[in-house]
C-alpha positions in Angstrom: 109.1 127.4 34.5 112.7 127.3 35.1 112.2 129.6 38.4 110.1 126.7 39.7 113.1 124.1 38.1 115.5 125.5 40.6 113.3 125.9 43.5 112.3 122.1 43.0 116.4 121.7 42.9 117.5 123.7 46.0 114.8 122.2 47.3 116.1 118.5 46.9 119.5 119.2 48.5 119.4 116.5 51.5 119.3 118.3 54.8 121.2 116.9 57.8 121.5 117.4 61.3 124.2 117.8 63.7 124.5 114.1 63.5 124.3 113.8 60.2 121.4 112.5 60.2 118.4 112.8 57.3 115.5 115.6 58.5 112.7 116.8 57.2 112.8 119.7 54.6 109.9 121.8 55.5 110.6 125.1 56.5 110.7 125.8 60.2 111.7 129.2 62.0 112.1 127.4 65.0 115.8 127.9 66.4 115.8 124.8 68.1 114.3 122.7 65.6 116.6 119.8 63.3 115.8 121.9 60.3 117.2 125.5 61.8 120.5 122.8 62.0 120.2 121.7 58.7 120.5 125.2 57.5 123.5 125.9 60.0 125.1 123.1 58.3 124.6 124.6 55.1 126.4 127.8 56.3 128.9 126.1 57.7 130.2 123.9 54.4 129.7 127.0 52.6 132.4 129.1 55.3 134.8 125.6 54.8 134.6 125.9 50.9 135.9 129.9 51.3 138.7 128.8 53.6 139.9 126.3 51.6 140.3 128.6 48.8 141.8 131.3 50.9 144.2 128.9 51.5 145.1 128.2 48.1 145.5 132.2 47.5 148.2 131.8 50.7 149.8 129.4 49.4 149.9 130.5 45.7 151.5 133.8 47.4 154.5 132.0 49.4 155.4 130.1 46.6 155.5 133.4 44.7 157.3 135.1 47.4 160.1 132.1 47.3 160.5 131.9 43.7 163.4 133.2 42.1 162.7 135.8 39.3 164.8 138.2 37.9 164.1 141.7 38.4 166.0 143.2 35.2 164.3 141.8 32.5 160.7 142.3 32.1 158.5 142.7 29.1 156.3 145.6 28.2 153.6 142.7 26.1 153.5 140.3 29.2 152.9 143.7 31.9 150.5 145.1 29.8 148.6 141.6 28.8 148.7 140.7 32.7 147.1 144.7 33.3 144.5 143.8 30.8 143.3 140.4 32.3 143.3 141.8 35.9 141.2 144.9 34.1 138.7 142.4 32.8 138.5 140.3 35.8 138.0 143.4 37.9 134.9 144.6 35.7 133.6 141.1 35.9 133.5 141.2 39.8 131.8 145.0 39.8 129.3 143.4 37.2 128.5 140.4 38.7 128.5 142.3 42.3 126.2 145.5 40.4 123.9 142.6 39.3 123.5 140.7 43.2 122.7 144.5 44.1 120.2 143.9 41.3 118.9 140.8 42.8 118.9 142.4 46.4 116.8 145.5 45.1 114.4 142.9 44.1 114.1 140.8 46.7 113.7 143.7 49.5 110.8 144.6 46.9 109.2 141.8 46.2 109.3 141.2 50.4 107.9 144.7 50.6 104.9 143.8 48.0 104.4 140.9 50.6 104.3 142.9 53.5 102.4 145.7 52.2 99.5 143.1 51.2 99.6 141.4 54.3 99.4 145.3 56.0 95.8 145.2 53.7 94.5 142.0 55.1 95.3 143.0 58.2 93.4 146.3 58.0 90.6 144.8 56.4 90.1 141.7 59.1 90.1 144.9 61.9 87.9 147.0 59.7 85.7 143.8 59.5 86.2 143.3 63.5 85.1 146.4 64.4 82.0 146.0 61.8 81.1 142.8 63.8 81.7 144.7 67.4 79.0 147.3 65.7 76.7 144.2 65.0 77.1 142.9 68.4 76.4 145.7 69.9 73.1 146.3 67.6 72.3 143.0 68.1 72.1 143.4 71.6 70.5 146.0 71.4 67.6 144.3 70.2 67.3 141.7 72.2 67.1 144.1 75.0 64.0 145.9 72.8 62.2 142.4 72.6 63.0 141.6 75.7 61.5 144.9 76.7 58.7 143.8 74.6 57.8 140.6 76.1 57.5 142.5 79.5 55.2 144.8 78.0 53.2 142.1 76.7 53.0 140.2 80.1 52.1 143.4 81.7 49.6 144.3 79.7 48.1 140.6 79.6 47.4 141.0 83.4 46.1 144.4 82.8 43.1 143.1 80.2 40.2 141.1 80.8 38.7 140.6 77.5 42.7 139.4 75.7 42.3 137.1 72.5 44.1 133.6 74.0 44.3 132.7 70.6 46.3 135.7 69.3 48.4 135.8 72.2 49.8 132.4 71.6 50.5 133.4 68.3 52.3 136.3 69.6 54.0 134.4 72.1 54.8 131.8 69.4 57.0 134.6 67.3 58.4 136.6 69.9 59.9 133.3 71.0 61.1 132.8 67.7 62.5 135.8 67.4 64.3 135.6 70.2 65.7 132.9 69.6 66.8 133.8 66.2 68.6 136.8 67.9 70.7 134.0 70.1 71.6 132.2 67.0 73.1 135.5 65.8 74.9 136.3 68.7 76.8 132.6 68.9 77.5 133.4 64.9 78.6 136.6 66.1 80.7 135.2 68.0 82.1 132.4 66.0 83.2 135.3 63.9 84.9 137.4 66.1 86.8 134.5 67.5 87.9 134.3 64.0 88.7 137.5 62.9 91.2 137.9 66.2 94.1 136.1 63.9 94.7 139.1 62.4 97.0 139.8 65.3 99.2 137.1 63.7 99.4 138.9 60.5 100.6 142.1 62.0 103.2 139.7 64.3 104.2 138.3 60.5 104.0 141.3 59.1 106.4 143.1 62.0 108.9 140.2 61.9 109.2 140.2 57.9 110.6 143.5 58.2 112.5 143.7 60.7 114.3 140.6 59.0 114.4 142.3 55.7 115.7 145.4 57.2 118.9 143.4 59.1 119.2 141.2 55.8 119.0 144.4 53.4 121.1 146.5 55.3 124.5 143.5 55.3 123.8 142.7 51.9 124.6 146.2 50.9 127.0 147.0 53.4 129.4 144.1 52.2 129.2 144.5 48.4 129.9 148.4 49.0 133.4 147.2 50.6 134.2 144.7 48.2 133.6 147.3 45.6 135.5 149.7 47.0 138.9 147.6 47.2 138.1 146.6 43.2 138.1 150.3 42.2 141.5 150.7 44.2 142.8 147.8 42.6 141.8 149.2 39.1 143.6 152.1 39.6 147.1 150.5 40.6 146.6 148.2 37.6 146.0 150.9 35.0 148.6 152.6 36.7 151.2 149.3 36.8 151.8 150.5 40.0 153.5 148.2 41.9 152.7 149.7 45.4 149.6 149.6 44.6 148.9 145.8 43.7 150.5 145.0 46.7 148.1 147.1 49.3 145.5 145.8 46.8 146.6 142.4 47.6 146.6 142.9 51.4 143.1 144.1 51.2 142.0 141.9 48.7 142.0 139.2 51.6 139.7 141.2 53.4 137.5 141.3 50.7 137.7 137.7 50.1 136.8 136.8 53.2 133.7 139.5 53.4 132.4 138.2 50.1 133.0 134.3 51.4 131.2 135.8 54.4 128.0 136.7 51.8 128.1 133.7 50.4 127.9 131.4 54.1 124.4 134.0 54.3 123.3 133.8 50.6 123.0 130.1 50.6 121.3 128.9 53.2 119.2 131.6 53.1 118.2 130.9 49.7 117.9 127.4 50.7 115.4 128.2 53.2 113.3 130.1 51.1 113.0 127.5 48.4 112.0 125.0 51.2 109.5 127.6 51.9 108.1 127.8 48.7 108.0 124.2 48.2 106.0 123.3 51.6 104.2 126.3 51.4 101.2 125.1 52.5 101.8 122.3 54.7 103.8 125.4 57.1 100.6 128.0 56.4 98.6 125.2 57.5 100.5 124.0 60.6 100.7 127.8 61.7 97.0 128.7 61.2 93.7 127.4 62.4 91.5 125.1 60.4 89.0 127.8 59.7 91.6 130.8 58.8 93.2 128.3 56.6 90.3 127.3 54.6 89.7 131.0 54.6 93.2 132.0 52.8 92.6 128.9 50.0 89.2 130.2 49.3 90.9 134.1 48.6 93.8 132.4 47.0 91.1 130.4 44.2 88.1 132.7 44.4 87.2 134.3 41.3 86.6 138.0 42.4 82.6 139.2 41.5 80.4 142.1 43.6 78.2 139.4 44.5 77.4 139.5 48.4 78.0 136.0 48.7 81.5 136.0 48.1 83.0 135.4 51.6 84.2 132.3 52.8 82.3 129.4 53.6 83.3 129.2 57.1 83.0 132.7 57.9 79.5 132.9 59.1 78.3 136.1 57.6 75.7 134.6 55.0 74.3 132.2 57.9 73.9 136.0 60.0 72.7 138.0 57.5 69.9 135.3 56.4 69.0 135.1 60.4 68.1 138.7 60.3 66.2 138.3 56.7 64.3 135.8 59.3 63.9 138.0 62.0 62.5 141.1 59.7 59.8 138.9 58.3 58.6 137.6 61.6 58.6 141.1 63.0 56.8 142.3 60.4 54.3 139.7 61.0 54.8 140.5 65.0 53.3 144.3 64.3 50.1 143.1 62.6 49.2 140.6 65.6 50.2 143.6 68.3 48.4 146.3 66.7 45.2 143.7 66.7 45.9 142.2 70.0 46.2 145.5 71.9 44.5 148.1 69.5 47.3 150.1 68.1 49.1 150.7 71.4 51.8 153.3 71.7 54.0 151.7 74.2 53.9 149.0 71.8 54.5 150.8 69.0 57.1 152.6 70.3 58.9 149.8 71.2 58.6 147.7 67.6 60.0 150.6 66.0 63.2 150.8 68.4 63.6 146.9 67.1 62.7 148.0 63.1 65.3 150.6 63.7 67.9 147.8 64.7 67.1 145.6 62.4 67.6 147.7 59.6 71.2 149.2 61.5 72.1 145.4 61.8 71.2 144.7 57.8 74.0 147.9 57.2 76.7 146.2 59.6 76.3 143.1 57.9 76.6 144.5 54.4 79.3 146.4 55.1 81.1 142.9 56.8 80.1 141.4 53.2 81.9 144.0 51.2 84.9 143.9 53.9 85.7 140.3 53.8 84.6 139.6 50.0 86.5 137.6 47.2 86.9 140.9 45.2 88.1 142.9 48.3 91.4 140.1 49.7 91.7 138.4 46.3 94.8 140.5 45.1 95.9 141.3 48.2 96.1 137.3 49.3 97.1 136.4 46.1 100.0 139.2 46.3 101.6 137.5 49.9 101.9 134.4 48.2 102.8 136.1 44.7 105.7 138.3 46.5 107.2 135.6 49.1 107.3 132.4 46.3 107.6 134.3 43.1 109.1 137.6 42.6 111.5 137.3 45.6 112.2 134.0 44.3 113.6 135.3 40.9 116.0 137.9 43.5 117.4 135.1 45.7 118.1 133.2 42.8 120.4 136.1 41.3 121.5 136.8 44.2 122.7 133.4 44.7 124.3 132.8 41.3 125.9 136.6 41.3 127.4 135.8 44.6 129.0 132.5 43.9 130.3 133.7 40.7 132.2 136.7 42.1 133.6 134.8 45.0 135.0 132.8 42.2 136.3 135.4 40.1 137.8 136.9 42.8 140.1 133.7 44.1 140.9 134.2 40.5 142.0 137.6 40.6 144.0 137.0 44.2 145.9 134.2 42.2 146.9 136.7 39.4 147.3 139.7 40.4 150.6 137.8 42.8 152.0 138.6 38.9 151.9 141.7 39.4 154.4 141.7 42.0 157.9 141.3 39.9 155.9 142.3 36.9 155.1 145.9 37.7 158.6 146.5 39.4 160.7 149.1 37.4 163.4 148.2 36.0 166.8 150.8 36.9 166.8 152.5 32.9 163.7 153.6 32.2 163.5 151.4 29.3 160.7 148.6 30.0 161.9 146.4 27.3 164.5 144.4 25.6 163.0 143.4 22.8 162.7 146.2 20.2 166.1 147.5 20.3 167.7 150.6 18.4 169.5 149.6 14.8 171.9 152.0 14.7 173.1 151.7 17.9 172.5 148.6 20.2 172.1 148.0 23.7 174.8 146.2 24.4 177.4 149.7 23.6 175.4 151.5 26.3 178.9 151.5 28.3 181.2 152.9 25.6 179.4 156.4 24.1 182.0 158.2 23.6 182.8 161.8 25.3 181.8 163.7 22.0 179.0 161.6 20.5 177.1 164.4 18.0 179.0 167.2 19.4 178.7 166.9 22.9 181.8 167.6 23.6 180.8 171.3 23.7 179.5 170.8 27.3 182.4 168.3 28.9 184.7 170.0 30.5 187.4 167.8 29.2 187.1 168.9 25.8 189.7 172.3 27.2 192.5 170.1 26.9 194.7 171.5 24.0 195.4 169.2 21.3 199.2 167.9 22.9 197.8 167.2 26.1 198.0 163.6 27.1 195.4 163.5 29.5 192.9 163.6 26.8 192.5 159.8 26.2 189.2 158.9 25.8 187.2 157.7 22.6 186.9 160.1 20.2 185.0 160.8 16.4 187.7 163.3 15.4 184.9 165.9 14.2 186.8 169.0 15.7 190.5 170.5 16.5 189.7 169.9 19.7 189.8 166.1 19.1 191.8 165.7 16.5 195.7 166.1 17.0 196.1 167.8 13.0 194.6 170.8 12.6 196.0 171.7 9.5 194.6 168.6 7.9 191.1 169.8 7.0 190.4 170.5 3.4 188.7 173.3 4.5 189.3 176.3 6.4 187.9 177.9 9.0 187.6 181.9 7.0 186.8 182.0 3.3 189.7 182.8 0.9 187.7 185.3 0.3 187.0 187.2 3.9 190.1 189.7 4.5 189.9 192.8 6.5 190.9 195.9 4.6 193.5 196.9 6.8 195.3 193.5 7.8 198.1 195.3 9.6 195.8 197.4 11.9 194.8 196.3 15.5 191.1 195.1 15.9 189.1 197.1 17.6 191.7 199.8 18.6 192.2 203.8 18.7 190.7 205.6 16.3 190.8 203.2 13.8 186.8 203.0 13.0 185.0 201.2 10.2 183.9 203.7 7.8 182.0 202.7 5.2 182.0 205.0 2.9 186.1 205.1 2.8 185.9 201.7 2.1 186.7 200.0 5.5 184.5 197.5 6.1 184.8 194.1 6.1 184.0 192.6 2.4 184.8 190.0 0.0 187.3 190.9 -2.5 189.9 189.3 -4.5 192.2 192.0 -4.1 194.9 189.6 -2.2 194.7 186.3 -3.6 198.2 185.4 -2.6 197.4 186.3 0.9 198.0 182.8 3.0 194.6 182.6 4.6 195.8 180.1 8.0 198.1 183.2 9.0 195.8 183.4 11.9 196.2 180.6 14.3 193.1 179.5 16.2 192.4 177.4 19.6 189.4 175.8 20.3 189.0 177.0 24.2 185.6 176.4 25.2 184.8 177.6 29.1 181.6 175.8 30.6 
C-alpha cells in the first residue's frame, strides 16, 4: 500500500547523532537517548532550510528596494496579471493549509480511536482484577471451610471408638487432595493478579497520549489560524491594488513565514518519529512490556474472536484455574458420600460441606465471568484498534500533514518573492489614467498641455472669456466658435434674430410705461413680412457673460 511505501521511506532516512554519527532507528521516548538526538537533528536541518529561504526573500527585497523603476509608467495588463497570480497563489496557501487542518483533524482522531481503545483494555484488565480479587477471596474462603473440616474430622476421630481406618484414610486421602488443589489455585491466582497489574501502564500510556495530543493539537491549529489570517489581509490589498496594503502584507508576511517554517521544524520530525514507530512497532511494545503481557497483546492482535470459554491467552492462567476447581468439585462430591458414611450423616459435617459447595459454585461464577472479561471476542477490536489508530489511520494524517505543510511553506517563499512587485506596481500614477497604451484617436496624450480655453464651449465658465473683442489681453488659443472669440462679428452668415422676428412697435421702449402687449390690438411679438427692408443687425449685441 502506498501508506506503508512512505512509512518504509521516512523510515529509511539515516539518523545521526550529535556527532554525526549512525544510530539506531527504533523509536525511543527517552530524552536522553541518541535517537531523541537524531530527531533534534531533524528539526534542526528543517529550521536551517527556512532560514535560508528567508534569506533569499531579504535579499530579493533589497535588491527591489535598490532598483531603479520608474514610477510614471505602469501598465494596467502587467498590475492586473501580477493581482491575478498573487490571487492564485494565495488560494493555494488557504487550500493547502485548509487541507493540513484536514490532516490534523484526522490525526487528533485517529489518536483519539487509540486512546479510547486502550481506555477499554484498561477497564477490562481492572474489571478482570477485581473478578480475580472476588476469586481470591472465595478461594480463601474455602480453604478456611476445609480447613475447618479437617479439624472436625480429627475431633470427631478422637471422639469414636468404633471409626472405619479404612474410610478414613480415604477421607484423609481427598481432603489432602483437595487442599492441595486449593494451593494450586491460589499460586494461579496469583500469577494472574501479578499480571493483570500492567494495566496501570495502559492508563500511564493512555494519560501521556493525550496530554501530547492536546499540546500538539492545540499549536498546530494555533499557527495555521495566523498564517491564514495575514493571507486573507493580503487578498484583500491585492484585489484592491492597494499598495499600502501589500506592503503591511509584506511586513507580516515574514512573520508568517517564519510561523509556518516554525510548523514545518515540528511536522517533520514528528512524522519521522512516528514512521519509526510504526516500523519497530514491536520490537518497542516488546522492550516496554513483560514477556507474558506481550505474548498476551499478539494473541488479541491474531485471535479469531468466537464465545468459546477458551479463548483467553495461553499464559493467562484462567483455563489451568477453572479446570482445578472442575477437580476440586468432583473430589468433593466424592468427599460427601465417604463423610456421610464415615460419620452417619452428621450435621456439623454437613453443614460445613455445604459452606465449601456454596464456594465452589461462587468460584465457578468468578471464573466465568474472568473468561468472558479477558476473551478473544471481548479485546479483539479494542487491541486491534490501538494498533489500527497509532500505525494506520493517524499515519494517513501525518502524512498530509506533512506534504500540506511543506508545500505551503513553499508557496509561500513564492508569494514573498512576488508580491515585492507589487510595490512600484500598485503605486498610482499622478492622472488617474493607469495606462499608456490605449490612447484616445481624436485627441492624443501628448496635447494634454495645449487644450485650449474654449474647447466645446467652455469658455462659458472662464472668466477670461469677458474680455471684449479689441482687448489684447485675450491671447490664448482659440476655435473662433463665438463673438467672444472671434474679432469679426459681422462675419457670420447668419444672424443672431430671424429676418423674420420684429417687434410691432420698433420705435417704442421695451418694457416701459404704459406701453403693454395686447394681443388682441395686434401687439405682440410675431413673424411678419411686413418690413422686409428693415436692416435686421440694427441692434448691436455684446457677448458679456458674468460667472
Amino acid at each position: 500500500m502506498l501508506v506503508d511505501k512512505v512509512v518504509n521511506l521516512l523510515h529509511k532516512i539515516p539518523h545521526v547523532d550529535f556527532h554525526f554519527r549512525r544510530t539506531s532507528d527504533a523509536f525511543s521516548y527517552d530524552y536522553s537517548s541518541p535517537y531523541a538526538q537524531a530527531i533534534a537533528i531533524f528539526a534542526a536541518l528543517t529550521a536551517l532550510i527556512g532560514l535560508l529561504l528567508l534569506l533569499i526573500i531579504v535579499f530579493t527585497w533589497i535588491c527591489q528596494c535598490c532598483r531603479h523603476k520608474d514610477t510614471t509608467v505602469r501598465s494596467r495588463n502587467g498590475a492586473r496579471n501580477l493581482t491575478v497570480v498573487l490571487f492564485i497563489l494565495s488560494v493555494l496557501c488557504f487550500g493547502l493549509l485548509a487541507a493540513s487542518l484536514y490532516g490534523n483533524e484526522r490525526l487528533n482522531r485517529s489518536i483519539g480511536k487509540t486512546t479510547n481503545s486502550l481506555d477499554n483494555v484498561h477497564r477490562s484488565l481492572k474489571l478482570a482484577e477485581v473478578q480475580s480479587s472476588l476469586l481470591t477471596s472465595t478461594q480463601q474462603s474455602a480453604q478456611a471451610h476445609v480447613d475447618e473440616l479437617v479439624k472436625l474430622i480429627d475431633q470427631k476421630t478422637r471422639e469414636s471408638t468404633n471409626i472405619n481406618k479404612t474410610l478414613l484414610d480415604e477421607v484423609d486421602g481427598e481432603l489432602t487432595s483437595v487442599s492441595d488443589k486449593f494451593e494450586d489455585v491460589q499460586s494461579q491466582l496469583e500469577h494472574l493478579n501479578l499480571e493483570l497489574t500492567d494495566s496501570k501502564k495502559l492508563k500511564r500510556t493512555q494519560t501521556y497520549i493525550n496530554r501530547f495530543e492536546f499540546d500538539r493539537s492545540a499549536l498546530y491549529i494555533t499557527l495555521p489560524a495566523i498564517v491564514i489570517t495575514v493571507l486573507f489581509i493580503g487578498v484583500i490589498s491585492f484585489c484592491r491594488k492597494s499598495r499600502k496594503g501589500s506592503i503591511v502584507f509584506s511586513a507580516l508576511g515574514v512573520v508568517t513565514f517564519f510561523v509556518t517554517w516554525a510548523l514545518i521544524a515540528i511536522v517533520v520530525p514528528l512524522s519521522i518519529a512516528h514512521a519509526d514507530l510504526c516500523s519497530t512497532h514491536d520490537e518497542f511494545v516488546k522492550t516496554h512490556l513483560r514477556h507474558e503481557v506481550y505474548n498476551a497483546y499478539n494473541f488479541y492482535r491474531t485471535c479469531e474472536p468466537s464465545e468459546s470459554h477458551k479463548s483467553v491467552p495461553t499464559n493467562l492462567p484462567v483455563n489451568t484455574i477453572n479446570d482445578r476447581f472442575t477437580e476440586i468439585q468432583a473430589g468433593e462430591a466424592k468427599l460427601v458420600g465417604q463423610l456421610n458414611t464415615l460419620f452417619n450423616n452428621s450435621a456439623d459435617v454437613s453443614a460445613i460441606m455445604r459452606n465449601i459447595e456454596k464456594d465452589i459454585s461462587e468460584s465457578f461464577k468468578n471464573v466465568g465471568a474472568i473468561e468472558f472479561t479477558l476473551s478473544c471476542y471481548a479485546l479483539h477490536d479494542d487491541v486491534t484498534g490501538i494498533n489500527d489508530g497509532i500505525c494506520y489511520d493517524a499515519v494517513i494524517g501525518s502524512i498530509i500533514m506533512l506534504a500540506t505543510t511543506l508545500l505551503s511553506g513553499i508557496f509561500m517563499f513564492i508569494l514573498l518573492i512576488v508580491v515585492s512587485q507589487t510595490w512600484y506596481m500598485f503605486n498610482r500614477l499622478p492622472n488617474d489614467y493607469m495606462e499608456v497604451n490605449e490612447e484616445d484617436p481624436f485627441y492624443p496624450r501628448q496635447q494634454d498641455t495645449v487644450i485650449p480655453a474654449d474647447i466645446y464651449g467652455t469658455h462659458v465658465f472662464n472668466h477670461r472669456t469677458r474680455f471684449t473683442p479689441s482687448s489684447l489681453e485675450h491671447t490664448e488659443p482659440s476655435t473662433g466658435t463665438t463673438s467672444a472669440t472671434n474679432p469679426q462679428q459681422n462675419s457670420q452668415t447668419t444672424p443672431l434674430l430671424d429676418t423674420a422676428w420684429q417687434r410691432s412697435n420698433p420705435s417704442a421702449p421695451i418694457g416701459s410705461g404704459n406701453n403693454t402687449i395686447n394681443a388682441g390690438a395686434g401687439n405682440s411679438v410675431l413673424r411678419s413680412s411686413l418690413y422686409p427692408a428693415e436692416d435686421p443687425y440694427r441692434y448691436t449685441y455684446n457677448e458679456q457673460f458674468e460667472v
